[in-house]
C-alpha angles and dihedrals in degrees: 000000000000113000118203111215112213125160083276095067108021087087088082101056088049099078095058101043095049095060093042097054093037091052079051091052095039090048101048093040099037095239134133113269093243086059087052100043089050097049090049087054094054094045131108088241097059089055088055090045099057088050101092087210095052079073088205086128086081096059116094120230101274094054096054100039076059089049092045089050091045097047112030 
């Protein structure tokens, strides 16, 4: 089954990702969860994340924890 994923659906992988890459964040800068969770909202990555077209929502959490300390 092949799933298209359009601003109507991409809502539903977010949430995931989000933790992932913000455990990654707390873990590696010694900070709360709710510090890195907020900082990855805030970041240039997120914003490129939530763009279907961006196709970062295909990166797994490593990948994009690299792209948010390259880029932010």
């Amino acid at each position: 089954m092949k799933i298209n994923i359009t601003h109507k659906n991409l809502y539903l992988l977010l949430p995931g990702k989000v933790i992932a890459v913000a455990s990654i964040y707390a873990k590696m800068h010694h900070v709360t969860l709710q510090t890195a969770v907020n900082y990855f909202y805030k970041s240039n990555t997120y914003r490129k994340l939530e763009q279907p077209n961006t196709l970062f929502w295909q990166y797994g959490a490593v990948a994009l924890y690299e792209e948010l300390m390259e880029n932010n």
